[in-house]
C-alpha positions in Angstrom: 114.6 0.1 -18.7 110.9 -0.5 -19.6 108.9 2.3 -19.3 105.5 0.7 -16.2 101.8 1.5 -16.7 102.5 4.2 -13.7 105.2 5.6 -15.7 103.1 6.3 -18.8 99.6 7.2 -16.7 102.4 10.1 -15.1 103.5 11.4 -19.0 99.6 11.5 -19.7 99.1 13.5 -16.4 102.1 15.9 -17.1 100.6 16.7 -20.3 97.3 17.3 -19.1 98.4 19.5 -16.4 100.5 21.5 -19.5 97.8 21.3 -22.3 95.4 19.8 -21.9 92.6 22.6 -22.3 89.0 22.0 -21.6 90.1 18.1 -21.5 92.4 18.4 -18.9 89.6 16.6 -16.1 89.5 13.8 -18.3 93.3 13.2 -19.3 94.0 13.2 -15.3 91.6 10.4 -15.0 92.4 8.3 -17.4 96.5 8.8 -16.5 95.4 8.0 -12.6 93.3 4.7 -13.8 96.3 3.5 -16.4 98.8 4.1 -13.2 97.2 2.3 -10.4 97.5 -0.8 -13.5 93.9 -2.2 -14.0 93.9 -2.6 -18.1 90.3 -3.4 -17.7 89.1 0.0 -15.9 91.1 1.7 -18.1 90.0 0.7 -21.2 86.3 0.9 -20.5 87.3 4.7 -19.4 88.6 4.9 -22.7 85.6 3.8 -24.3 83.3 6.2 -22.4 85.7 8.8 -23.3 84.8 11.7 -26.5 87.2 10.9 -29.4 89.5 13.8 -29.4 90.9 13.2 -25.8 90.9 9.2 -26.2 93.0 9.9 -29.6 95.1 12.1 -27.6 95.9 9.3 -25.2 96.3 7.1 -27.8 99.0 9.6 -29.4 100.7 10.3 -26.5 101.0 6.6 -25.6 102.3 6.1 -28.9 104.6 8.5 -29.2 106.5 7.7 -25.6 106.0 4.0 -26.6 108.4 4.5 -29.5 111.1 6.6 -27.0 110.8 3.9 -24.8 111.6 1.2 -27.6 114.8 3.2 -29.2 
């Protein structure tokens, strides 16, 4: 089964609730705004984000992306 935009905005939460460190605030949010499934807000979020937690997105993303492909 294919893993939802809820789905994956609940793996980016999970992780910020575990590790995320001083970005933690900032992981949430963007895992709440990619659940509710509005690309648009979520990507301008993205782009107001700093770099290391918007690459940490994008890895995380990534990395459950490929699990969810095989």
């Amino acid at each position: 089964m294919s893993m939802t935009c809820m789905d994956f905005g609940n793996i980016i939460i999970k992780y910020a609730n575990e590790s995320g460190g001083i970005d933690k605030e900032e992981l949430i949010l963007a895992g709440k705004l990619l659940g509710r499934g509005f690309p648009k807000v979520f990507a301008e979020f993205l782009d107001s984000m700093d770099t290391a937690p918007r690459e940490m997105v994008f890895q995380i993303l990534k990395d459950h992306k490929e699990r969810d492909n095989g």
